[in-house]
OpenMM code with the backbone's topology and positions (N, CA, C; nanometers):
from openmm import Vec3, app, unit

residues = "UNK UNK UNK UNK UNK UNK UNK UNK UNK UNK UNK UNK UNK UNK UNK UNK UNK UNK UNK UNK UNK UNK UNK UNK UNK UNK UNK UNK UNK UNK UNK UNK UNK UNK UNK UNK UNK UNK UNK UNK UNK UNK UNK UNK UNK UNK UNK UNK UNK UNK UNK UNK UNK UNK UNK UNK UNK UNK UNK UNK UNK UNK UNK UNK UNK UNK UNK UNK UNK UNK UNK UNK UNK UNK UNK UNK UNK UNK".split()
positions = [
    Vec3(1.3805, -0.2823, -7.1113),
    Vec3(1.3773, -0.3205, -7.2515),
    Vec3(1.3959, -0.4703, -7.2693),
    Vec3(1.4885, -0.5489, -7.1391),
    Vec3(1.5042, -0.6481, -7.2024),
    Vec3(1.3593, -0.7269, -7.2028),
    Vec3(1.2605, -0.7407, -7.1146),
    Vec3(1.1409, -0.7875, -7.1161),
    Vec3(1.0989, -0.7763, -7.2045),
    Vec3(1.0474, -0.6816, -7.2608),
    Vec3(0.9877, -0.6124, -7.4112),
    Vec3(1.0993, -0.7081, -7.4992),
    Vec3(1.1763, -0.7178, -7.4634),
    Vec3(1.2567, -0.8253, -7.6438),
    Vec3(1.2199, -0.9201, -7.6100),
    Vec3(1.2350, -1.0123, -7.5095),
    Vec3(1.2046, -1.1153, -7.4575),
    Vec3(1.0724, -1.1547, -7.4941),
    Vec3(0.9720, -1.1143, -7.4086),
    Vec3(0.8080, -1.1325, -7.4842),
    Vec3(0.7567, -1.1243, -7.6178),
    Vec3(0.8637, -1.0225, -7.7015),
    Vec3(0.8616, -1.0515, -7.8507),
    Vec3(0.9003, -1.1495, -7.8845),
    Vec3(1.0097, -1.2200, -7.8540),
    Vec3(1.0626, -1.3234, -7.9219),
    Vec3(0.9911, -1.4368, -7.8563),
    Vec3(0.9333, -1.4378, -7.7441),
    Vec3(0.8849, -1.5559, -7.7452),
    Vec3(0.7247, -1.5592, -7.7818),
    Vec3(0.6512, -1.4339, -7.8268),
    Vec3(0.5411, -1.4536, -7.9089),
    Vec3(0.5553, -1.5019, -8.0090),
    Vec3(0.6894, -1.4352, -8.0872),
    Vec3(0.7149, -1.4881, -8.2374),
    Vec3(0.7186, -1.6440, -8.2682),
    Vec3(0.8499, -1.7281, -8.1603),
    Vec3(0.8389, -1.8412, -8.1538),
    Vec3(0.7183, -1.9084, -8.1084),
    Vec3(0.6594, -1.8898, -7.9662),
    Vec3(0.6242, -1.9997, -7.9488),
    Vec3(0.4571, -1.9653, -8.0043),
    Vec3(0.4333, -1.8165, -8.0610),
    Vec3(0.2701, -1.8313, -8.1126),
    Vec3(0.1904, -1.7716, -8.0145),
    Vec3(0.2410, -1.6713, -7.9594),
    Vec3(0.1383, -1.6988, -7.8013),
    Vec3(0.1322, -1.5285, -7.8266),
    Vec3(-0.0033, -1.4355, -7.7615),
    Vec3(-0.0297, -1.3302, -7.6794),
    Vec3(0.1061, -1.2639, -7.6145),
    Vec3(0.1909, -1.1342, -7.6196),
    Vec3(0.2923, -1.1171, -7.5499),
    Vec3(0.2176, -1.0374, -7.4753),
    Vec3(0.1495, -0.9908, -7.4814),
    Vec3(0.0457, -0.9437, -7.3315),
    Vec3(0.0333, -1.0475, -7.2130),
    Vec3(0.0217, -1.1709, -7.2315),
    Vec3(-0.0654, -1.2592, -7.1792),
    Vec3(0.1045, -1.3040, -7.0784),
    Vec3(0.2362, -1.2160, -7.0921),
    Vec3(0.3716, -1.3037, -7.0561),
    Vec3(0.3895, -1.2393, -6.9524),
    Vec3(0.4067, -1.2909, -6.8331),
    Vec3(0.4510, -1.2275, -6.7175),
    Vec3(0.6045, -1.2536, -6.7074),
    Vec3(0.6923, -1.1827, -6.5914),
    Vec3(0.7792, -1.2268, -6.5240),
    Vec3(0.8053, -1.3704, -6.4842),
    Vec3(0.6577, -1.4086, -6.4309),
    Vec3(0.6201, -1.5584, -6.3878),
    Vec3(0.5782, -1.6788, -6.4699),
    Vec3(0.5973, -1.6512, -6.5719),
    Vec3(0.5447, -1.7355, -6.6318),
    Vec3(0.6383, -1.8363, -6.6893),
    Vec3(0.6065, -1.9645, -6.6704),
    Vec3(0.7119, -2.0504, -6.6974),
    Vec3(0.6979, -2.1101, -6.8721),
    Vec3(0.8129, -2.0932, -6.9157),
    Vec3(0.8827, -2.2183, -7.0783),
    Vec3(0.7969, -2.3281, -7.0640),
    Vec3(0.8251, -2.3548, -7.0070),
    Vec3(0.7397, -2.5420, -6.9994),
    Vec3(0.6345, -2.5503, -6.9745),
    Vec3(0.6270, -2.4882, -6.8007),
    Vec3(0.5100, -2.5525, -6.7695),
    Vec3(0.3687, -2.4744, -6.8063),
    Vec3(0.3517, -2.3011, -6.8369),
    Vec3(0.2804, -2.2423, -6.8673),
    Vec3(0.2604, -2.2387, -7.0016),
    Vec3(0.3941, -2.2082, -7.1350),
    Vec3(0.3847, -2.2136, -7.2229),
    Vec3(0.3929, -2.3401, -7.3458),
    Vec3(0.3954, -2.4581, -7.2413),
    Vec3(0.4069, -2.6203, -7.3297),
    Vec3(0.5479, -2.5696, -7.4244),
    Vec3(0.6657, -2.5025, -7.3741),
    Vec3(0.7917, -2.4674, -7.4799),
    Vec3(0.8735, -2.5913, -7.4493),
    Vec3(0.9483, -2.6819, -7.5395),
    Vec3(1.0047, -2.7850, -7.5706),
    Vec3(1.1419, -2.7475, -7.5713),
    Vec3(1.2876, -2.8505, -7.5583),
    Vec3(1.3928, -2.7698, -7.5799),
    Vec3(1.4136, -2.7189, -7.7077),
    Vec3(1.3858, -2.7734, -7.7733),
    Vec3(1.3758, -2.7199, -7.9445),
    Vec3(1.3048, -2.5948, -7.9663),
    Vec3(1.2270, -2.5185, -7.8721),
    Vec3(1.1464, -2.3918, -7.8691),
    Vec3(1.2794, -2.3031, -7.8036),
    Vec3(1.3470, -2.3732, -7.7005),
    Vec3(1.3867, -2.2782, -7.6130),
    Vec3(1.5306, -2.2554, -7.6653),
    Vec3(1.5716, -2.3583, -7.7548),
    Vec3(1.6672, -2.3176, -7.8265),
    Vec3(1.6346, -2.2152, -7.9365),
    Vec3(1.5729, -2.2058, -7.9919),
    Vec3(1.4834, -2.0970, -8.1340),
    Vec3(1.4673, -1.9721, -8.0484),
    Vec3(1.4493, -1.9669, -7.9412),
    Vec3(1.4091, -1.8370, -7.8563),
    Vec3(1.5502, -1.7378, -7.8443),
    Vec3(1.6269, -1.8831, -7.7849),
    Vec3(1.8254, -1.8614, -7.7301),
    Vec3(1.8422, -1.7650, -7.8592),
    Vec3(1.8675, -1.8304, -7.9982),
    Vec3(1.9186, -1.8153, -8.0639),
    Vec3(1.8641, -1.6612, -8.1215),
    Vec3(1.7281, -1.6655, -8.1287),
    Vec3(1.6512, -1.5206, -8.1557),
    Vec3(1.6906, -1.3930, -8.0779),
    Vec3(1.7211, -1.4534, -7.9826),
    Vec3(1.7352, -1.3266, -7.8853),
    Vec3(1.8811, -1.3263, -7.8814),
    Vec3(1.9997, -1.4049, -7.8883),
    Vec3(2.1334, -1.3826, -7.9520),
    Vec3(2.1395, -1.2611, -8.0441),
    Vec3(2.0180, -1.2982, -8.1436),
    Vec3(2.0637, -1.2220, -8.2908),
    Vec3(2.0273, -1.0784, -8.2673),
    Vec3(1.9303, -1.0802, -8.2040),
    Vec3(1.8303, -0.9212, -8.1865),
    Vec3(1.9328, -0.8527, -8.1056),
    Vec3(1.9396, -0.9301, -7.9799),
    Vec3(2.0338, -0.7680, -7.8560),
    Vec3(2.1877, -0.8565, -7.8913),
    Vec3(2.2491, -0.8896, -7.9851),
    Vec3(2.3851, -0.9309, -8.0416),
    Vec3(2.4872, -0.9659, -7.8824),
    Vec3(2.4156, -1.0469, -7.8305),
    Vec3(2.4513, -1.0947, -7.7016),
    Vec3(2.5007, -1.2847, -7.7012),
    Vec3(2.5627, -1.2798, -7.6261),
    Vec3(2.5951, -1.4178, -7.5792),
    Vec3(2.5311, -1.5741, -7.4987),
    Vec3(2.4615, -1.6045, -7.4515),
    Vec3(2.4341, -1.6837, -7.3294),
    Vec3(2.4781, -1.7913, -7.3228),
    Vec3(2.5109, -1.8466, -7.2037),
    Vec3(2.5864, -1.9639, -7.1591),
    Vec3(2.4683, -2.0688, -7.1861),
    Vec3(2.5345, -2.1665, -7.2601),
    Vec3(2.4071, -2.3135, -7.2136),
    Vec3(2.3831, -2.3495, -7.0515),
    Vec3(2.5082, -2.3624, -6.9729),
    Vec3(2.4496, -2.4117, -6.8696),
    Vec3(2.3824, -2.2970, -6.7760),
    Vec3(2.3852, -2.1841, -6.8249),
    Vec3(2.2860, -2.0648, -6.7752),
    Vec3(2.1460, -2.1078, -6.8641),
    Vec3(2.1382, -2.1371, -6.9607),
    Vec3(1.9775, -2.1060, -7.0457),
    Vec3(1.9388, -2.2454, -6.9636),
    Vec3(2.0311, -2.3579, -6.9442),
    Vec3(1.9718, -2.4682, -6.8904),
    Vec3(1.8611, -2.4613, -6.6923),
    Vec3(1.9497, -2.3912, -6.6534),
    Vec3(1.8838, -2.2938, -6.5550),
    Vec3(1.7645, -2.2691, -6.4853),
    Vec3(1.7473, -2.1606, -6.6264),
    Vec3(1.5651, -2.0922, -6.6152),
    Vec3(1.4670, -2.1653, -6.6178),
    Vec3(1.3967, -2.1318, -6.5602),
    Vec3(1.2000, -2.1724, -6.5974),
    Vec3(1.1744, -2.0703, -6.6630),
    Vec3(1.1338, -1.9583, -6.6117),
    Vec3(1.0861, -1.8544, -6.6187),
    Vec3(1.1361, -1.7321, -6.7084),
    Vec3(1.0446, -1.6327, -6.7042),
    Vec3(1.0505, -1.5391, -6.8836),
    Vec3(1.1445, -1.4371, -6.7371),
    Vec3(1.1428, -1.4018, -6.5989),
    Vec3(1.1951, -1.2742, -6.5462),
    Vec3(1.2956, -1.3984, -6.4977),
    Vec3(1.3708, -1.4745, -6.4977),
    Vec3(1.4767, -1.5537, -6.4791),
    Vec3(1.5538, -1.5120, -6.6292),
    Vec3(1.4782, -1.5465, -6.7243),
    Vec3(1.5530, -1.5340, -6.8306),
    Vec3(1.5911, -1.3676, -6.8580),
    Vec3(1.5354, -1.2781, -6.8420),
    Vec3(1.5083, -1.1403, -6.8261),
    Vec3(1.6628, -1.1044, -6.7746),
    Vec3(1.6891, -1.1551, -6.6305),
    Vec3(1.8363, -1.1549, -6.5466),
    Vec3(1.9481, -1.2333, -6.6391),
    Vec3(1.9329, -1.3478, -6.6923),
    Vec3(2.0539, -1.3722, -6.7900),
    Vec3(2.0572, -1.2844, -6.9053),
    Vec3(1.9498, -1.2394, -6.9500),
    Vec3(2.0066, -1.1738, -7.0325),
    Vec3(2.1047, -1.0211, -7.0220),
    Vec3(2.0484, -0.9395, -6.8828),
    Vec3(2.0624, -0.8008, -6.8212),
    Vec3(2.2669, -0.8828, -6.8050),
    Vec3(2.2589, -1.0306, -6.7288),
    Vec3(2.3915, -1.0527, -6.7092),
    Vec3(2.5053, -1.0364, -6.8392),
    Vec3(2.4516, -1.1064, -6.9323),
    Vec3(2.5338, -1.1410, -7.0723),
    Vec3(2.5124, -0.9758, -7.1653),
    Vec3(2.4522, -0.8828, -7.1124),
    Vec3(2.4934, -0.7326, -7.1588),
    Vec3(2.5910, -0.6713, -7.1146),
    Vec3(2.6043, -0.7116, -6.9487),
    Vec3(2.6904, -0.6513, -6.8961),
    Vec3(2.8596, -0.6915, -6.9384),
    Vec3(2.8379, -0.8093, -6.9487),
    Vec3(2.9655, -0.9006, -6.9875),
    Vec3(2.9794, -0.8342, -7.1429),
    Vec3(2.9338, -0.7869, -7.2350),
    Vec3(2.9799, -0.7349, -7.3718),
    Vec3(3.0517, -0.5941, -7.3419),
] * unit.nanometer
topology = app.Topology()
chain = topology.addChain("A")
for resn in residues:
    res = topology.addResidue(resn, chain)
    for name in ("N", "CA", "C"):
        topology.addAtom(name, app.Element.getBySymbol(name[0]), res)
């Protein structure tokens, strides 16, 4: 499930196909996402699965299945 929220929220933000989102696919370098995107994403996906994430964890990731694992982490921690 968390993928499926994940690819929603970052169709919503960044405008894009959530078909088109792999595991592999990188914030930056695949999707041109800015920190100002990747903060709007943080914060979206805070509100939806009412979860936590560390900045110097979101600082971290490239990737949508990197981000996938912080999020599976910051469920477990609630």
């Amino acid at each position: 499930m968390e993928l499926d929220s994940l690819k929603a929220v970052v169709a919503d933000v960044l405008k894009v196909d959530p078909n088109e989102l792999t595991e592999r696919t990188t914030f930056m370098g695949d999707l041109g996402a800015d920190s100002l995107d990747v903060y709007q994403i943080v914060n979206e996906l805070e509100d939806r699965l009412n979860i936590t994430l560390e900045e110097e964890e979101i600082e971290r990731i490239s990737t949508i299945g990197e981000a996938v694992e912080l999020i599976k982490k910051a469920e477990r921690k609630q």
